[in-house]
C-alpha positions as a Markdown table, in Angstrom:
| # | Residue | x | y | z |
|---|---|---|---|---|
| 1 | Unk | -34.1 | 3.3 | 32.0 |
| 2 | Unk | -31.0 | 4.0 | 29.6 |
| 3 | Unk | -28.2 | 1.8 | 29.2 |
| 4 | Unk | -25.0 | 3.0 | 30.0 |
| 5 | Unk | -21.7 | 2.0 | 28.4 |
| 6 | Unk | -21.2 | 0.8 | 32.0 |
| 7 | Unk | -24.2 | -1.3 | 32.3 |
| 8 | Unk | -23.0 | -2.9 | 28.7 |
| 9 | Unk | -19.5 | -3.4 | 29.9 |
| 10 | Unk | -20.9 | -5.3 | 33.1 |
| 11 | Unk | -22.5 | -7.4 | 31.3 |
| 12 | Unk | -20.1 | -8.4 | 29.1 |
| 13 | Unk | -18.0 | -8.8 | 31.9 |
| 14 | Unk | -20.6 | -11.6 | 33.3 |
| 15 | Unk | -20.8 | -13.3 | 30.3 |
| 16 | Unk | -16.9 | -13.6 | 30.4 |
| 17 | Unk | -16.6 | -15.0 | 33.8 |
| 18 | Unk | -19.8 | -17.5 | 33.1 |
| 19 | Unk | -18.2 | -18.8 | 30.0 |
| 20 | Unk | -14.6 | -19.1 | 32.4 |
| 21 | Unk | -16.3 | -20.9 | 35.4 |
| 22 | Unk | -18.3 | -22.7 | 32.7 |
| 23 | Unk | -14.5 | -24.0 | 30.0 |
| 24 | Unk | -12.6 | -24.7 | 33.6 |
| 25 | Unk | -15.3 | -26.6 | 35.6 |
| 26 | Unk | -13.6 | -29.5 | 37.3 |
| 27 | Unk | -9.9 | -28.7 | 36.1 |
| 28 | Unk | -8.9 | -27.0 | 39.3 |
| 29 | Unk | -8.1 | -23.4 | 37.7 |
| 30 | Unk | -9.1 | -20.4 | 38.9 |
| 31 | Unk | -8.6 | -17.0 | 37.7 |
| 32 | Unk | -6.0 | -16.6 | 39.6 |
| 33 | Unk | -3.8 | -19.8 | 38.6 |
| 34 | Unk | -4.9 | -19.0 | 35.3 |
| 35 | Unk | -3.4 | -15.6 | 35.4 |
| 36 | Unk | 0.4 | -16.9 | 36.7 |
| 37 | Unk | 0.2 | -19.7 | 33.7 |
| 38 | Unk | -0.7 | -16.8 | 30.9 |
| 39 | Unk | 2.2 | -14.8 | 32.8 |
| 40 | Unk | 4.6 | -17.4 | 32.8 |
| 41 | Unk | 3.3 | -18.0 | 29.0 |
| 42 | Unk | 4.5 | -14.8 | 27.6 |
| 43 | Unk | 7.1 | -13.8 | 30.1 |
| 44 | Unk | 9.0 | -16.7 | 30.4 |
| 45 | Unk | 10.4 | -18.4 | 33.4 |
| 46 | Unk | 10.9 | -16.0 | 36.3 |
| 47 | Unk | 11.6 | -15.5 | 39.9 |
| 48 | Unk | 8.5 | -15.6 | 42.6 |
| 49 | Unk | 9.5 | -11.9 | 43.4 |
| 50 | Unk | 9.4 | -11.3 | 39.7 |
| 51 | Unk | 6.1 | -13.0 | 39.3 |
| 52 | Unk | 4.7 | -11.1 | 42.2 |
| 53 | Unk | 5.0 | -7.8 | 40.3 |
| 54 | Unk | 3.9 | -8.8 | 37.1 |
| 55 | Unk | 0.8 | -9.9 | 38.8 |
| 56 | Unk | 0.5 | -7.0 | 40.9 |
| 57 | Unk | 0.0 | -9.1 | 44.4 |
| 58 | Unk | 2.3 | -10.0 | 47.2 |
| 59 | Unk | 4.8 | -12.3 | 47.1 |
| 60 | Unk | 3.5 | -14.6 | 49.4 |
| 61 | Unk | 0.0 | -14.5 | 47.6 |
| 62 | Unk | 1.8 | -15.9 | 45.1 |
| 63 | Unk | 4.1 | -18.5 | 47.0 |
| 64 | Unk | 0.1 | -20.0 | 47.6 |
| 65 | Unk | -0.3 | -20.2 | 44.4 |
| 66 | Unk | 2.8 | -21.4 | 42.8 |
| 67 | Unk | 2.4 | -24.2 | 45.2 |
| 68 | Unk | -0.8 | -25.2 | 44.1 |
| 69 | Unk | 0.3 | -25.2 | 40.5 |
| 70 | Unk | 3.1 | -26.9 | 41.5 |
| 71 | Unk | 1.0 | -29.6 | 43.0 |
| 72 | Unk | -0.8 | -30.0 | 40.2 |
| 73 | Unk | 1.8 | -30.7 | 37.6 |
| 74 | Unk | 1.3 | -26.9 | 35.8 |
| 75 | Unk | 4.7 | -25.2 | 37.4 |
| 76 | Unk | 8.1 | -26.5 | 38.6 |
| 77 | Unk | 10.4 | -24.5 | 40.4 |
| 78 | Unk | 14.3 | -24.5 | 39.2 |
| 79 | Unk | 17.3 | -23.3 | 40.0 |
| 80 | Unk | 18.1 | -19.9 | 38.9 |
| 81 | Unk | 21.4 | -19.8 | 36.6 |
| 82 | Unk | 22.6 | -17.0 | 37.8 |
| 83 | Unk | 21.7 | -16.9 | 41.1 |
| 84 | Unk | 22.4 | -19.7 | 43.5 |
| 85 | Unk | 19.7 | -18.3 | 46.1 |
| 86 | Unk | 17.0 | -17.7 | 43.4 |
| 87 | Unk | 14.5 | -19.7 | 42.0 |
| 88 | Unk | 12.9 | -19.6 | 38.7 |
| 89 | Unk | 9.3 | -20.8 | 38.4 |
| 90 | Unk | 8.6 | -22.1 | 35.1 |
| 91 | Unk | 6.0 | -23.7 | 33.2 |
| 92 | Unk | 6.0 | -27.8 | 32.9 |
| 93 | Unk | 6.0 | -29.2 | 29.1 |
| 94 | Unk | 1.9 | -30.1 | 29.3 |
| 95 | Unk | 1.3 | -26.6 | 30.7 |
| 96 | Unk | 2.9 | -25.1 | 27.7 |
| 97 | Unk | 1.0 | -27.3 | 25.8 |
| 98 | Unk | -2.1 | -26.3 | 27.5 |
| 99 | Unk | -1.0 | -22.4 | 27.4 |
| 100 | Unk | -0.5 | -22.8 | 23.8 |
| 101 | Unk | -3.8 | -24.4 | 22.9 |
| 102 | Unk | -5.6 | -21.4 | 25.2 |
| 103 | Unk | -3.4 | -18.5 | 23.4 |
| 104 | Unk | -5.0 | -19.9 | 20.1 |
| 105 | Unk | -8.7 | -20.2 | 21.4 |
| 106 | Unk | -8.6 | -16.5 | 22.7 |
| 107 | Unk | -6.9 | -15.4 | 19.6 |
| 108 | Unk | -9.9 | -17.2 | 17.9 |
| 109 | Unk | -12.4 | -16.0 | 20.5 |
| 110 | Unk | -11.1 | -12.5 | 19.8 |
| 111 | Unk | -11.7 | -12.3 | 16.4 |
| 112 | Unk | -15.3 | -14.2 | 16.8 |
| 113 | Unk | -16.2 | -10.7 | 18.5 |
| 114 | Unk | -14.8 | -8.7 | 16.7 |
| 115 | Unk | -16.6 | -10.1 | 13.3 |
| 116 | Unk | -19.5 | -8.8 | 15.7 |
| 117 | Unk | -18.6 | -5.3 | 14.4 |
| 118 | Unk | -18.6 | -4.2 | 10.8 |
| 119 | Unk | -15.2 | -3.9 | 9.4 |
| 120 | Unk | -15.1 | -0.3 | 9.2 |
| 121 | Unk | -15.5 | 0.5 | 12.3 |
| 122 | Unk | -13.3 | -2.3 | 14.0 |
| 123 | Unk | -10.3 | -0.1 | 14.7 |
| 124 | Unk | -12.6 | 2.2 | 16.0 |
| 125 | Unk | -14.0 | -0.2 | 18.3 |
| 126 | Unk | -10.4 | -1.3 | 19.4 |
| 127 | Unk | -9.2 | 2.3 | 20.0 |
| 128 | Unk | -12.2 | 3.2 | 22.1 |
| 129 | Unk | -12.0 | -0.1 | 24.4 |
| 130 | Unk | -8.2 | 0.6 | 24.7 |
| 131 | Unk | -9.3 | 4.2 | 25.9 |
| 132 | Unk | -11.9 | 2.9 | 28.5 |
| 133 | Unk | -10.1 | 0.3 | 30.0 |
| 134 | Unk | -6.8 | 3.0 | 30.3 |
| 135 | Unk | -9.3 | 5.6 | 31.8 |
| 136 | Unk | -10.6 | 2.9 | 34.3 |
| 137 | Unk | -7.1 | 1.9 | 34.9 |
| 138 | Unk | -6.6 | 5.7 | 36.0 |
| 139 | Unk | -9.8 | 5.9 | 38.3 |
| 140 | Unk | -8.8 | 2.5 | 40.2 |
| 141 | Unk | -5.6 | 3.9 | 40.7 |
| 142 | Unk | -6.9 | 7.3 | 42.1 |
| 143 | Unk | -9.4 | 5.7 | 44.2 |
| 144 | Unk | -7.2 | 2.8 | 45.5 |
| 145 | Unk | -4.6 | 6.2 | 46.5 |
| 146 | Unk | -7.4 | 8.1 | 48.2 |
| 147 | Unk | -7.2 | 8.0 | 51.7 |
């Protein structure tokens, strides 16, 4: 049997969620929490409406989740300056802390693979992942509009 690019990038997307279930066993993360704290991280504070369509999920999906990171000291809700009826949900000090120390170990993870590849081709590498995860962006979009 041949391997595809498919097979490849199935794999590779094993090994990713292996090593995450593996770096957050016990600390209460899940993908999901982990994907409102990197939000937060490079969007800043924002509403729960907000957060909901940077995520791409509904807003009471994440309410859940807000509260849970709330609970667990990640997330604080605030008043909104501008809006007395809003509220902004914003990252605690030691969850920027921890958001800061993870941007730096996947900055460092990054370039780990990417030594994987000879320099010359490296921009070659990045271009063509760019271009398969934009065309697979397009096919999940057609399909999810299919009836």
């Amino acid at each position: 049997m041949d391997v595809t690019i498919l097979d490849r990038l199935l794999y590779i997307g094993e090994l990713f969620q292996r090593d995450m279930a593996r770096a957050f066993a016990g600390t209460g993360f899940t993908t999901a929490r982990l994907r409102v704290l990197w939000t937060l991280q490079h969007g800043g504070p924002m509403t729960q409406q907000a957060l909901a369509g940077q995520l791409e999920v509904t807003p009471r999906n994440v309410s859940g989740l807000v509260d849970a990171l709330e609970a667990s000291g990640h997330v604080r809700r605030a008043p909104h300056p501008g809006d007395r009826r809003a509220v902004l949900v914003e990252l605690t000090p030691a969850a920027a802390k921890t958001m800061t120390r993870m941007q730096r170990e996947h900055a460092e993870l990054s370039a780990a693979l990417l030594d994987a590849v000879a320099p010359a081709d490296r921009a070659a590498v990045e271009r063509g992942v760019t271009a398969i995860g934009e065309r697979l962006a397009e096919l999940v979009s057609e399909a999810e509009a299919a009836p």
